[in-house]
PDB file of N, CA, C and O in Angstrom:
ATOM      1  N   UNK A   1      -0.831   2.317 -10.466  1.00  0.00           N
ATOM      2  CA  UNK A   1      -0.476   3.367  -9.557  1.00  0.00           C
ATOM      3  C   UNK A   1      -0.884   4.708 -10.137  1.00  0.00           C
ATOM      4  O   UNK A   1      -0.752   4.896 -11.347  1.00  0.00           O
ATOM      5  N   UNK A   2      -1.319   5.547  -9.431  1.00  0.00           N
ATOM      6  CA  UNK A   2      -1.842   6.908  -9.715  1.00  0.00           C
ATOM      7  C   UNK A   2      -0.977   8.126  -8.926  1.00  0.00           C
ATOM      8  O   UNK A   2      -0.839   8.021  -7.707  1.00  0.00           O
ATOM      9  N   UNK A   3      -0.620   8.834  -9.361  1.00  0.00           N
ATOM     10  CA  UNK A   3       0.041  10.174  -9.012  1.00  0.00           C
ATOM     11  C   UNK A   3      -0.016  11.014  -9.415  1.00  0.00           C
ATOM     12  O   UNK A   3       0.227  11.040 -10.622  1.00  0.00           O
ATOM     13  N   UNK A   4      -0.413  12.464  -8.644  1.00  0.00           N
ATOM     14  CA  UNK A   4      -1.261  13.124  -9.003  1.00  0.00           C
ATOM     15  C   UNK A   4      -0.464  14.149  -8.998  1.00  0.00           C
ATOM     16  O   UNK A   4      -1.014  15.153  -9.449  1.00  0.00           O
ATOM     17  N   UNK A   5       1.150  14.375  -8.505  1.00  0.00           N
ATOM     18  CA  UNK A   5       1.903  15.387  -9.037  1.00  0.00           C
ATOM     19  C   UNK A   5       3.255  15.126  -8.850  1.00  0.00           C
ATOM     20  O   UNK A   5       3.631  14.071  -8.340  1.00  0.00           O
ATOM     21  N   UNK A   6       3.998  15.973  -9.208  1.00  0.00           N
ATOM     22  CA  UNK A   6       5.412  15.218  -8.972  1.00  0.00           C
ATOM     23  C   UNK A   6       5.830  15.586  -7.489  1.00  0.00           C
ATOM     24  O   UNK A   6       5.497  16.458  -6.687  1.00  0.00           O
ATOM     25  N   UNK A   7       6.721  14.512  -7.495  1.00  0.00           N
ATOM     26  CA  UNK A   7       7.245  14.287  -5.905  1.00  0.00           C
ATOM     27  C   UNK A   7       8.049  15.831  -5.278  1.00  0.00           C
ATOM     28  O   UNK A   7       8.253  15.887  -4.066  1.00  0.00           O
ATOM     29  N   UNK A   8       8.334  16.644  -5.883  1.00  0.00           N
ATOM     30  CA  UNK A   8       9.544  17.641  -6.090  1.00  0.00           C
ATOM     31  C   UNK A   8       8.054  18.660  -5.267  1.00  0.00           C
ATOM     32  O   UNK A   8       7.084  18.709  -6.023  1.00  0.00           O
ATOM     33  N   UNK A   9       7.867  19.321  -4.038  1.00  0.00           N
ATOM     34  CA  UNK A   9       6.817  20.133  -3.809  1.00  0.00           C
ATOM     35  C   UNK A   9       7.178  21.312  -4.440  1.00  0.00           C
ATOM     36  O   UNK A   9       6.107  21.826  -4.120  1.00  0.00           O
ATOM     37  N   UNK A  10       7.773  22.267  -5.098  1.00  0.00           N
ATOM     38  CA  UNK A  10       8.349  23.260  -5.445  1.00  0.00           C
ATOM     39  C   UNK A  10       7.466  23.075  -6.615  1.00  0.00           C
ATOM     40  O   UNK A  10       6.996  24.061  -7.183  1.00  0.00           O
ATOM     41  N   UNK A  11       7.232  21.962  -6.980  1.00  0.00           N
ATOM     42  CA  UNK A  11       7.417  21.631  -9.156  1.00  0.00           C
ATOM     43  C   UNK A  11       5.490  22.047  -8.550  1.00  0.00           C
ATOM     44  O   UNK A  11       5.026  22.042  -7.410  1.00  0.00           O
ATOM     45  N   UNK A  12       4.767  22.379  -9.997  1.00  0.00           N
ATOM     46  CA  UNK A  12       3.374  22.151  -9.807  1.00  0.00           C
ATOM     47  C   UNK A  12       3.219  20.682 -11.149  1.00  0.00           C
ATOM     48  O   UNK A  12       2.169  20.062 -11.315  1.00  0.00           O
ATOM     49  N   UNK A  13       4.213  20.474 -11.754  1.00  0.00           N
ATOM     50  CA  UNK A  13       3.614  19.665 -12.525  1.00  0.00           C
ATOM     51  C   UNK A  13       2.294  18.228 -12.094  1.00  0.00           C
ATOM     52  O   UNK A  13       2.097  17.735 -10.983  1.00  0.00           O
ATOM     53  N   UNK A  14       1.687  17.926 -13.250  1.00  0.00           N
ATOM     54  CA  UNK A  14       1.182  17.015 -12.623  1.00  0.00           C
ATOM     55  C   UNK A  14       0.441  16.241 -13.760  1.00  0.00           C
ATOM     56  O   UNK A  14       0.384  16.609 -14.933  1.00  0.00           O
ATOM     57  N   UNK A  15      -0.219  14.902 -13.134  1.00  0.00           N
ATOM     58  CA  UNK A  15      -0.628  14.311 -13.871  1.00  0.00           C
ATOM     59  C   UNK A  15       0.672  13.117 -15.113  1.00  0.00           C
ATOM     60  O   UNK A  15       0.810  13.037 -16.333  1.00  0.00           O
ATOM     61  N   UNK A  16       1.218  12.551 -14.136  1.00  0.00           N
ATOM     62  CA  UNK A  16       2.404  11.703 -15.337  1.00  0.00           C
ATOM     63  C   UNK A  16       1.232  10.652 -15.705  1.00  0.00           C
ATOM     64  O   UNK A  16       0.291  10.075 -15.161  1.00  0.00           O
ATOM     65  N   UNK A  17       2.004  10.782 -17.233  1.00  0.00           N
ATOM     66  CA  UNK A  17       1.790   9.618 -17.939  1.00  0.00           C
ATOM     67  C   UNK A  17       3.095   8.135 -17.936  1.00  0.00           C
ATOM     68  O   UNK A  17       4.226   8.329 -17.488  1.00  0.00           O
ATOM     69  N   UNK A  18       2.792   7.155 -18.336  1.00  0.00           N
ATOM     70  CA  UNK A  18       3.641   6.116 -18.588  1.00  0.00           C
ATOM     71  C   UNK A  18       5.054   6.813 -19.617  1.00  0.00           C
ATOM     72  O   UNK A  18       6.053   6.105 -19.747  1.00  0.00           O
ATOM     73  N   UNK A  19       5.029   7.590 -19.990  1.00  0.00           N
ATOM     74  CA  UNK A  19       6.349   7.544 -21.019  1.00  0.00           C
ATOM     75  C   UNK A  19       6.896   9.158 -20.699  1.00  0.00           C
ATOM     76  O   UNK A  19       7.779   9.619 -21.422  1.00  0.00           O
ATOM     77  N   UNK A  20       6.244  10.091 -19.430  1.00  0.00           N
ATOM     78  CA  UNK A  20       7.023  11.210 -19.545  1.00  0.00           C
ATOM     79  C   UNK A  20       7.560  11.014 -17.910  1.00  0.00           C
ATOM     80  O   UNK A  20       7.151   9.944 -17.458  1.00  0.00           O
ATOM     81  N   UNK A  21       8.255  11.685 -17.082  1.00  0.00           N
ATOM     82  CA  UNK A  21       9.309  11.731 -15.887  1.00  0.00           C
ATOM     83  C   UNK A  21       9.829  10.308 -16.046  1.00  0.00           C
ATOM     84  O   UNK A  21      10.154   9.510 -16.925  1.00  0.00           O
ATOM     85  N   UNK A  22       9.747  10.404 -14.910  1.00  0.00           N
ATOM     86  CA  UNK A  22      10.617   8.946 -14.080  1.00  0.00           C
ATOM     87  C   UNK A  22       9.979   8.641 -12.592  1.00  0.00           C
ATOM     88  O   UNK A  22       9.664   9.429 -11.701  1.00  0.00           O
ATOM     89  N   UNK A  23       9.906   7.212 -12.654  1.00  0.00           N
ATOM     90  CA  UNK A  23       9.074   6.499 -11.206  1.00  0.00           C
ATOM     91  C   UNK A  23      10.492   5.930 -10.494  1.00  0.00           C
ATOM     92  O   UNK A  23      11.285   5.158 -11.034  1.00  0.00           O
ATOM     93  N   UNK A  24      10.593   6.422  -9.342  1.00  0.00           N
ATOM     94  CA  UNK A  24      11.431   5.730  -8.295  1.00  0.00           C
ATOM     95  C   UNK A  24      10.684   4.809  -7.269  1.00  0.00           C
ATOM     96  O   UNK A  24       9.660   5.073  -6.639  1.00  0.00           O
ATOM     97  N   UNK A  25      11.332   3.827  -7.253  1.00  0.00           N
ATOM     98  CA  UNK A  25      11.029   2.542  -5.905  1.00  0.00           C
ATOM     99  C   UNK A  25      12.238   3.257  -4.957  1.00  0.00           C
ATOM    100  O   UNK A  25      13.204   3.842  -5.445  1.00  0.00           O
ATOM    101  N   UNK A  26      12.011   3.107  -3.603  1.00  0.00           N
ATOM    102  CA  UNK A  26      12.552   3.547  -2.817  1.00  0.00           C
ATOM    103  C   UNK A  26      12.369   2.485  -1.575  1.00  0.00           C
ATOM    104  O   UNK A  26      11.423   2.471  -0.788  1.00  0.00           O
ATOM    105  N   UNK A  27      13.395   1.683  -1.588  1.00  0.00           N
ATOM    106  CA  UNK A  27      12.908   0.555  -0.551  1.00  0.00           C
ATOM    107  C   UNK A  27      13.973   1.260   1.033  1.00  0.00           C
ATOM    108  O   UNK A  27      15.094   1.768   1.051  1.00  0.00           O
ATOM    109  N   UNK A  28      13.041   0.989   2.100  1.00  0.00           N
ATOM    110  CA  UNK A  28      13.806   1.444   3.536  1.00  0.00           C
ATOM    111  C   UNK A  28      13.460   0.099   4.327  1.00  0.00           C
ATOM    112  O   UNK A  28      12.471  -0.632   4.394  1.00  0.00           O
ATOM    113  N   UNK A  29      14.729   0.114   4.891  1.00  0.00           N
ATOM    114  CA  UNK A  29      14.601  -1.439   5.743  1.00  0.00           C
ATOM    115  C   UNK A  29      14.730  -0.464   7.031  1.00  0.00           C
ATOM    116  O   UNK A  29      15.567   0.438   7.013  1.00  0.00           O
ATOM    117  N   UNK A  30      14.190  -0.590   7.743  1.00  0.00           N
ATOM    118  CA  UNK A  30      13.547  -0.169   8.900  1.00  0.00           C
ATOM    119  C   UNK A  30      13.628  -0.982  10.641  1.00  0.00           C
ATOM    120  O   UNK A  30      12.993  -0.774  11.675  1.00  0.00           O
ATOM    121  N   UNK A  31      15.346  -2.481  10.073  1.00  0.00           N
ATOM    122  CA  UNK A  31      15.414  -2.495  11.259  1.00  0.00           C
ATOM    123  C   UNK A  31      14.300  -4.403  11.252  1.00  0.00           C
ATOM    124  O   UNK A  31      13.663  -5.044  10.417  1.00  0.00           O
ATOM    125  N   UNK A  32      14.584  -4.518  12.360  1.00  0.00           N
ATOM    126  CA  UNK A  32      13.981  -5.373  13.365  1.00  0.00           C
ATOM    127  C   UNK A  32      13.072  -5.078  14.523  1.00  0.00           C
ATOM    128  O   UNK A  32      13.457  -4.472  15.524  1.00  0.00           O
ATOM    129  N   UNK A  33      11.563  -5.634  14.309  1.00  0.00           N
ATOM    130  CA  UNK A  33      11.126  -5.591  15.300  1.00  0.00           C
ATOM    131  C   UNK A  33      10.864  -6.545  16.321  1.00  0.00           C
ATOM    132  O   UNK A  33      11.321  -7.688  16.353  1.00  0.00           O
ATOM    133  N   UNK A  34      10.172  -6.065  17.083  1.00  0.00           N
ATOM    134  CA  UNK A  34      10.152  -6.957  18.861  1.00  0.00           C
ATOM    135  C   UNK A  34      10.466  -8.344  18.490  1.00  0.00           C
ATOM    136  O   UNK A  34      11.515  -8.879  18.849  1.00  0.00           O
ATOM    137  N   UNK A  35       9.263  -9.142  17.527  1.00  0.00           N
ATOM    138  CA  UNK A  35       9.642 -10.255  17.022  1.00  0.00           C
ATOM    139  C   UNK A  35      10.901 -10.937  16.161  1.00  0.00           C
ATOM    140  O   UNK A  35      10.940 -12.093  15.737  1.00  0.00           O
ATOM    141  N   UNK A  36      11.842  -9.979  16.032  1.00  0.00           N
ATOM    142  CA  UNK A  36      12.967 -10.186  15.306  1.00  0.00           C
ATOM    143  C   UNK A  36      13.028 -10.360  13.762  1.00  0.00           C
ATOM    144  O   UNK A  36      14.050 -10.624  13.128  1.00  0.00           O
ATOM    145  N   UNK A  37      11.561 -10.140  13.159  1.00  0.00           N
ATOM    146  CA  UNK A  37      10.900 -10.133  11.935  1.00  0.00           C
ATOM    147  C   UNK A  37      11.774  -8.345  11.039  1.00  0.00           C
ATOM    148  O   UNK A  37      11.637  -7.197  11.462  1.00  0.00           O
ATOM    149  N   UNK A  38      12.264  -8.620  10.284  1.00  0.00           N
ATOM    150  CA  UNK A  38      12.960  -7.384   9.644  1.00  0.00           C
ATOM    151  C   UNK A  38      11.835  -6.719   8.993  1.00  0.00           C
ATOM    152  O   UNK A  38      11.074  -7.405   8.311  1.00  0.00           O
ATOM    153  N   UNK A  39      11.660  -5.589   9.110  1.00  0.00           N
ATOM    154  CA  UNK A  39      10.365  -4.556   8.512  1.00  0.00           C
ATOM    155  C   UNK A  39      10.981  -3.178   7.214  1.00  0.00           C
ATOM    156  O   UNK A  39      11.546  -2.085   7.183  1.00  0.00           O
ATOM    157  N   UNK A  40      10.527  -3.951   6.549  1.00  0.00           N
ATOM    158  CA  UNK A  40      10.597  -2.764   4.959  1.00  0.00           C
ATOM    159  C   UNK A  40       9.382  -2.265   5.128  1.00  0.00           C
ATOM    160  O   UNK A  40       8.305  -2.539   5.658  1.00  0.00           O
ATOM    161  N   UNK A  41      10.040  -1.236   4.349  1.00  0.00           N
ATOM    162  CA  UNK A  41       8.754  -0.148   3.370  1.00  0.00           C
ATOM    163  C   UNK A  41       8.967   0.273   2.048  1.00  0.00           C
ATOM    164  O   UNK A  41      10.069   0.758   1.792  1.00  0.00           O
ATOM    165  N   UNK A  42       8.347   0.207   1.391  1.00  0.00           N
ATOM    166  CA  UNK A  42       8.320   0.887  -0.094  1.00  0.00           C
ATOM    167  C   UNK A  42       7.656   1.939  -0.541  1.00  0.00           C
ATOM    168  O   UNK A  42       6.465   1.646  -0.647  1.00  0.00           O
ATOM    169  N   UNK A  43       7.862   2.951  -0.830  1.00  0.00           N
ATOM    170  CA  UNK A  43       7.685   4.413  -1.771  1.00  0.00           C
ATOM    171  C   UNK A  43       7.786   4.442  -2.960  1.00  0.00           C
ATOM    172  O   UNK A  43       8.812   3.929  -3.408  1.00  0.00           O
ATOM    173  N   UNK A  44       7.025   4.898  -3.719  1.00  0.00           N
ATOM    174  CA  UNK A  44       7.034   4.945  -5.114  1.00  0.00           C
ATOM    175  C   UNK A  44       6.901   6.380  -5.500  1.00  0.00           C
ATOM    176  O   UNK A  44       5.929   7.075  -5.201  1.00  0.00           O
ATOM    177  N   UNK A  45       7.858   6.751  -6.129  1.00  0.00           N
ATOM    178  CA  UNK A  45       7.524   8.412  -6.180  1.00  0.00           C
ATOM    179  C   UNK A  45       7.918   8.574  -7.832  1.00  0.00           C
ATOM    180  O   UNK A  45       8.661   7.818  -8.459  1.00  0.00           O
ATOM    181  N   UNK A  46       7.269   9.673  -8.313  1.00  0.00           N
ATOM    182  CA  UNK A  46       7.453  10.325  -9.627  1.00  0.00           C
ATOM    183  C   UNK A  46       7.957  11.671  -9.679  1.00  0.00           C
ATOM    184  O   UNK A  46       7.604  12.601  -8.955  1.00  0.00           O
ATOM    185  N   UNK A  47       8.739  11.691 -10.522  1.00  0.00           N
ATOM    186  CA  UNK A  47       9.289  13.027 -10.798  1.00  0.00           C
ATOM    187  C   UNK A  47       9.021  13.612 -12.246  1.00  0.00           C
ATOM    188  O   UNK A  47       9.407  12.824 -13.109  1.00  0.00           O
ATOM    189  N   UNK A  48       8.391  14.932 -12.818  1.00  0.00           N
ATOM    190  CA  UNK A  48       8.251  15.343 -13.887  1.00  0.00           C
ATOM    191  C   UNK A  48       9.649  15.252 -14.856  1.00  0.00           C
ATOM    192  O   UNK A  48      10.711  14.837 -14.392  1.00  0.00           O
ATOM    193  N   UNK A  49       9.538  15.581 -15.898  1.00  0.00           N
ATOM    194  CA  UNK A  49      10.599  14.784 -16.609  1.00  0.00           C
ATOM    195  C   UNK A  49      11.787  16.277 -16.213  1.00  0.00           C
ATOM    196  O   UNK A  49      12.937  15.972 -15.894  1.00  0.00           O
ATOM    197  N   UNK A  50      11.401  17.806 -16.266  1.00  0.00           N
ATOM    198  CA  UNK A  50      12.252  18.651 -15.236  1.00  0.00           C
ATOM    199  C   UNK A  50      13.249  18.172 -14.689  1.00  0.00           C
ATOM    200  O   UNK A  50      14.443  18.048 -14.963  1.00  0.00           O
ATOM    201  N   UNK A  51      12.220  17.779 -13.424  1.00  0.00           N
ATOM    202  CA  UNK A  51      13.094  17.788 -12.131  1.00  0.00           C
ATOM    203  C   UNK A  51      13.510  16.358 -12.254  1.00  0.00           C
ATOM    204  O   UNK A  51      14.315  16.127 -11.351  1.00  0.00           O
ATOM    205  N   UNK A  52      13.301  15.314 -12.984  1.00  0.00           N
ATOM    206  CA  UNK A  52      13.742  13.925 -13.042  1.00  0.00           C
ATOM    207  C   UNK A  52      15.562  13.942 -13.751  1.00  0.00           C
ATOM    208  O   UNK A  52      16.450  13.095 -13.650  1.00  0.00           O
ATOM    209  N   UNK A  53      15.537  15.439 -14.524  1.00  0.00           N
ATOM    210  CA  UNK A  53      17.111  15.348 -14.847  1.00  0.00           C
ATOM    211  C   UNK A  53      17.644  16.191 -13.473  1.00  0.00           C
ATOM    212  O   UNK A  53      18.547  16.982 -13.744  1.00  0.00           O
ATOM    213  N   UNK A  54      17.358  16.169 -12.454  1.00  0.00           N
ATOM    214  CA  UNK A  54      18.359  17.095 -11.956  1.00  0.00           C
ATOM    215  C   UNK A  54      18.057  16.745 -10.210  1.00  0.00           C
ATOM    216  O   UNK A  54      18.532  17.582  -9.443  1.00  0.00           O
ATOM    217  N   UNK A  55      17.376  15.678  -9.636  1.00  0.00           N
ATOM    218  CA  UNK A  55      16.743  15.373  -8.908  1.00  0.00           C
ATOM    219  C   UNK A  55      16.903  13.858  -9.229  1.00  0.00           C
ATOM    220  O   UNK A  55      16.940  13.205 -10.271  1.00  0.00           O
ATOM    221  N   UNK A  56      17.018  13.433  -7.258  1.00  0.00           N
ATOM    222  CA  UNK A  56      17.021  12.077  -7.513  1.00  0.00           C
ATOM    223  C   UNK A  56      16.449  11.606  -5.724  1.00  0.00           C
ATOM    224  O   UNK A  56      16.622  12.422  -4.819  1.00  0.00           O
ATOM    225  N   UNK A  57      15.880  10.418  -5.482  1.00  0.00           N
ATOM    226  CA  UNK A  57      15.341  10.491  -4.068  1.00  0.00           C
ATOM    227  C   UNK A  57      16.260  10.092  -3.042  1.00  0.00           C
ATOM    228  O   UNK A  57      16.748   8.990  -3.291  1.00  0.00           O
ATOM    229  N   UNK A  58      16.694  10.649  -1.891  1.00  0.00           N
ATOM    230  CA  UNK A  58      17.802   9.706  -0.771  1.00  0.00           C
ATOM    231  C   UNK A  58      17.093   9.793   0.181  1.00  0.00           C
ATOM    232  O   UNK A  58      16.374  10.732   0.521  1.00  0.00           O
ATOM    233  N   UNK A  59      17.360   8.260   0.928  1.00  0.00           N
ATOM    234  CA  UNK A  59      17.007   8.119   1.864  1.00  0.00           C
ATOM    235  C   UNK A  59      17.775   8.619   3.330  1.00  0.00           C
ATOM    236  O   UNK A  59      18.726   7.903   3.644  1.00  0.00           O
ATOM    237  N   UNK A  60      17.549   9.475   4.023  1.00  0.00           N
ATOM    238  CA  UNK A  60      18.312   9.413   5.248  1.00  0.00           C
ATOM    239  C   UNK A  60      17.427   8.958   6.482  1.00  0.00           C
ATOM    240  O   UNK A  60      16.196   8.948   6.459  1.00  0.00           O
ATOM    241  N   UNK A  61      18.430   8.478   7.864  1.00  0.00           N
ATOM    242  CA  UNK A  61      18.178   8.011   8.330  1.00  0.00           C
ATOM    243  C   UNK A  61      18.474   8.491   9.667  1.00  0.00           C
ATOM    244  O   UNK A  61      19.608   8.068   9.892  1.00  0.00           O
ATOM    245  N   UNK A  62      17.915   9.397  11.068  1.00  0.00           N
ATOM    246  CA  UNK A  62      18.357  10.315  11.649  1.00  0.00           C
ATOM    247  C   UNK A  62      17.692   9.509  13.088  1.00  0.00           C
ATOM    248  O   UNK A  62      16.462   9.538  13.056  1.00  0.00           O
ATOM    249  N   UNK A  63      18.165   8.921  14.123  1.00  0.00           N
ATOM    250  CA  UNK A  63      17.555   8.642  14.980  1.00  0.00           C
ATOM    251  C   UNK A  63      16.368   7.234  14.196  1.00  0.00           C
ATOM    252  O   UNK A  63      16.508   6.676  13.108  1.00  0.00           O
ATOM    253  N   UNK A  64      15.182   7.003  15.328  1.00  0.00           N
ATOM    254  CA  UNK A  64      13.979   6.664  14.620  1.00  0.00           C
ATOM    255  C   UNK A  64      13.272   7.177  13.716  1.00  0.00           C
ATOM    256  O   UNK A  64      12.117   6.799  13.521  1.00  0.00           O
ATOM    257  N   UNK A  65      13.811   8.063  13.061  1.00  0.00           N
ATOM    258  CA  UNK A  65      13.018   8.771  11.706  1.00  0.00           C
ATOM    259  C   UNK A  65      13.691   8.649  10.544  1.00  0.00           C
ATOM    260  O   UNK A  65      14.913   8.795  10.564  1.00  0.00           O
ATOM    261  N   UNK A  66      12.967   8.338   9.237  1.00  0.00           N
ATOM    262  CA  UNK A  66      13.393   7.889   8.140  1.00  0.00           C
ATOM    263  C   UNK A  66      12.446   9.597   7.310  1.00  0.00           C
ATOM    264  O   UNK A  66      11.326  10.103   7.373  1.00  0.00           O
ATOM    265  N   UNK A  67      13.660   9.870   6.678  1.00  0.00           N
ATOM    266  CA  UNK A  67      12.972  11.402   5.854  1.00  0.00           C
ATOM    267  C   UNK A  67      13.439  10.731   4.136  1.00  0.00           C
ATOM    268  O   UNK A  67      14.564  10.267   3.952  1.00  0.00           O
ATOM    269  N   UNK A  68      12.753  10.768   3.405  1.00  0.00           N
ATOM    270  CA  UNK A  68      13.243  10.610   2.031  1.00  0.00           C
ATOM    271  C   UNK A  68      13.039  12.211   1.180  1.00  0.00           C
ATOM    272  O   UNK A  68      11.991  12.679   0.735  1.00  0.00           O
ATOM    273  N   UNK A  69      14.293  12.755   1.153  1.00  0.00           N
ATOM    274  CA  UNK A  69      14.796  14.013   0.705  1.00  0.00           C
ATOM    275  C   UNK A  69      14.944  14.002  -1.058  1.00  0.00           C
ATOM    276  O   UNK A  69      15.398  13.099  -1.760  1.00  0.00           O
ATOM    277  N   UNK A  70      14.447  15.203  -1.431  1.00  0.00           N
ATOM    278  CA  UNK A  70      15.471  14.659  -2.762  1.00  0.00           C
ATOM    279  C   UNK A  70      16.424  15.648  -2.919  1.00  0.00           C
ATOM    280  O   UNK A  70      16.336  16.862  -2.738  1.00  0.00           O
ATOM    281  N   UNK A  71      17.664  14.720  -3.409  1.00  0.00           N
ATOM    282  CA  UNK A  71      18.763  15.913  -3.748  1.00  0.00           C
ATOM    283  C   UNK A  71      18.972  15.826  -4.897  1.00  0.00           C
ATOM    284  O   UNK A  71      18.369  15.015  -5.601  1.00  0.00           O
ATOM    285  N   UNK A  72      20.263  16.992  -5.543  1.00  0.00           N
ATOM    286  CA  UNK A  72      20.528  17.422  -6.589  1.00  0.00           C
ATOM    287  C   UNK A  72      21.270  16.822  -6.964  1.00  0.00           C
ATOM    288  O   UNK A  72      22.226  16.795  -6.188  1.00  0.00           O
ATOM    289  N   UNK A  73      21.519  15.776  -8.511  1.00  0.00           N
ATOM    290  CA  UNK A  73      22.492  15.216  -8.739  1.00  0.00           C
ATOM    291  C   UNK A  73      23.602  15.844  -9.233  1.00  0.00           C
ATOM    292  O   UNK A  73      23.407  17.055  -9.341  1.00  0.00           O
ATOM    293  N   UNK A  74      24.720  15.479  -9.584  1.00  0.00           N
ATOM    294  CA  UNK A  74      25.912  15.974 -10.128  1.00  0.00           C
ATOM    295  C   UNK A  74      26.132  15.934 -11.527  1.00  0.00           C
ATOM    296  O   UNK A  74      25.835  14.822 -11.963  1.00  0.00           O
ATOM    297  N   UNK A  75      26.472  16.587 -12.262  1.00  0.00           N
ATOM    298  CA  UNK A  75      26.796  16.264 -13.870  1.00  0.00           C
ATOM    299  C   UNK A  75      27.628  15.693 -13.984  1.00  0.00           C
ATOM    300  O   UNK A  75      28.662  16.086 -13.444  1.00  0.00           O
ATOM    301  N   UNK A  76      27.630  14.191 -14.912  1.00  0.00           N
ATOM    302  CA  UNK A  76      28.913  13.626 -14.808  1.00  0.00           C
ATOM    303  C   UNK A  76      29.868  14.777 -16.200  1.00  0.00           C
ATOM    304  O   UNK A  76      29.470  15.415 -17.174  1.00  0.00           O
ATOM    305  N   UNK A  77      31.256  14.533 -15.558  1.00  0.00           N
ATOM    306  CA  UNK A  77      31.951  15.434 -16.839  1.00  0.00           C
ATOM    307  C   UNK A  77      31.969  14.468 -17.994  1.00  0.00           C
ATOM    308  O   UNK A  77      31.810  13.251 -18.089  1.00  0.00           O
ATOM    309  N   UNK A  78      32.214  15.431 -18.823  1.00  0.00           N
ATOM    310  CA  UNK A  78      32.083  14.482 -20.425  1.00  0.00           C
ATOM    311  C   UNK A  78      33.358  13.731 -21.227  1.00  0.00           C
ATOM    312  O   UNK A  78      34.424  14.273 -21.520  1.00  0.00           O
ATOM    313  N   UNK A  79      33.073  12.713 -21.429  1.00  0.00           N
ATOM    314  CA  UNK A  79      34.036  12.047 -22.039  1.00  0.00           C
ATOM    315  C   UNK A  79      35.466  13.300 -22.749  1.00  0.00           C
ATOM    316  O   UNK A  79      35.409  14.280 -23.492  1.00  0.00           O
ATOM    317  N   UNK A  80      36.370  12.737 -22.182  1.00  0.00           N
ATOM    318  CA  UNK A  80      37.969  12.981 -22.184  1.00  0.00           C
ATOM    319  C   UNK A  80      38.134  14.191 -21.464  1.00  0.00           C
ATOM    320  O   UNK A  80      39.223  14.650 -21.119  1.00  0.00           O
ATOM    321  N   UNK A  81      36.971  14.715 -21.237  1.00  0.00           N
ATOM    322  CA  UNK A  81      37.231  16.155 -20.251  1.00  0.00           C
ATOM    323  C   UNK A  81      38.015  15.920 -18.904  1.00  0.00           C
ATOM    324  O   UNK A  81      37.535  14.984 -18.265  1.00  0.00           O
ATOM    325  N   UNK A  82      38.846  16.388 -18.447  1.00  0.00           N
ATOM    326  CA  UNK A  82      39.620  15.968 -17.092  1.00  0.00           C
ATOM    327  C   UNK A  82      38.452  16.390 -16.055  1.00  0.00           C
ATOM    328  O   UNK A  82      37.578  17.208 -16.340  1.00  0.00           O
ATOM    329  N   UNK A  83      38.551  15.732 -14.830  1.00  0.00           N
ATOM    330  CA  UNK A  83      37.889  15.588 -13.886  1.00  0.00           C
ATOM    331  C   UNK A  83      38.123  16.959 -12.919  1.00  0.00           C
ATOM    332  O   UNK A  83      39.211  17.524 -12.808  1.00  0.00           O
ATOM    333  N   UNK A  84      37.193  17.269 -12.414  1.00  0.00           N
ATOM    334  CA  UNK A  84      37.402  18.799 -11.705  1.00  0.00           C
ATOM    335  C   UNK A  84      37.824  18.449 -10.409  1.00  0.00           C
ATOM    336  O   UNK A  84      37.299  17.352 -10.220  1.00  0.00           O
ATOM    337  N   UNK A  85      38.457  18.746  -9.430  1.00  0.00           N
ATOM    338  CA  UNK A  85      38.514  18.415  -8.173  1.00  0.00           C
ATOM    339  C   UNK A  85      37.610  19.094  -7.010  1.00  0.00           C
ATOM    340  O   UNK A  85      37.811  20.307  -6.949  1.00  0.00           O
ATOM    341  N   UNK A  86      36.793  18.675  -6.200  1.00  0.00           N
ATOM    342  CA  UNK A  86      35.852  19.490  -5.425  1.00  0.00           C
ATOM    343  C   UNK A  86      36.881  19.664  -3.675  1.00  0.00           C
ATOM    344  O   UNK A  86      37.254  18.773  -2.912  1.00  0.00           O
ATOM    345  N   UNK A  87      37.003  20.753  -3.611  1.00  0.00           N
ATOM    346  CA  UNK A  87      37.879  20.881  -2.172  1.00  0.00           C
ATOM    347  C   UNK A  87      36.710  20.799  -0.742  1.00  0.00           C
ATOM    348  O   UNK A  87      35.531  21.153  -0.721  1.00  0.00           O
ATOM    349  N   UNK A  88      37.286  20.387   0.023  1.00  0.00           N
ATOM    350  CA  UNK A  88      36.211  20.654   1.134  1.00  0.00           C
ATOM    351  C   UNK A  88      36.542  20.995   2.335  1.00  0.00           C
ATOM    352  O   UNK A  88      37.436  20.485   3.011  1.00  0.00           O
ATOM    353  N   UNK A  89      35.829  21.867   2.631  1.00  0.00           N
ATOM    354  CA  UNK A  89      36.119  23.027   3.867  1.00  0.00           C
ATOM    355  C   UNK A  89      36.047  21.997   5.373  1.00  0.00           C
ATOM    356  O   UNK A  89      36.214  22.508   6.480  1.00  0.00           O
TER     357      UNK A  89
END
């Protein structure tokens, strides 16, 4: 597989090698068609090693359209630190 920059359009990095970011498989099941035959797809995306700590790929699913977004992950808190509570509006 060849990739020629990272998945992140913001990032300009480019050019991964085998041992720097991170490669995501991104499998989307896409359902049943006419024939009742279930239809996947697979994506393979890279992220520079950057945006690979802070970035991760989701799939959403809106109507007939499948968008693969990436969002921002969360820091997990650190061992014995108490857990923060997030409120929501």
């Amino acid at each position: 597989m060849m990739y020629g920059k990272c998945a992140n359009h913001s990032c300009s990095a480019s050019g991964p090698s085998h041992d720097t970011g991170k490669f995501f498989r991104v499998d989307i099941d896409l359902g049943n068609n006419k024939g009742g035959e279930c239809q996947h797809k697979t994506m393979y995306l890279w992220l520079c090693p950057e945006c690979a700590q802070q970035l991760r790929p989701h799939v959403q699913v809106v109507g007939d359209m499948v968008r693969v977004q990436l969002a921002r992950i969360q820091p997990l808190p650190l061992r014995g630190s108490p857990a923060v509570p997030v409120g929501i509006n």
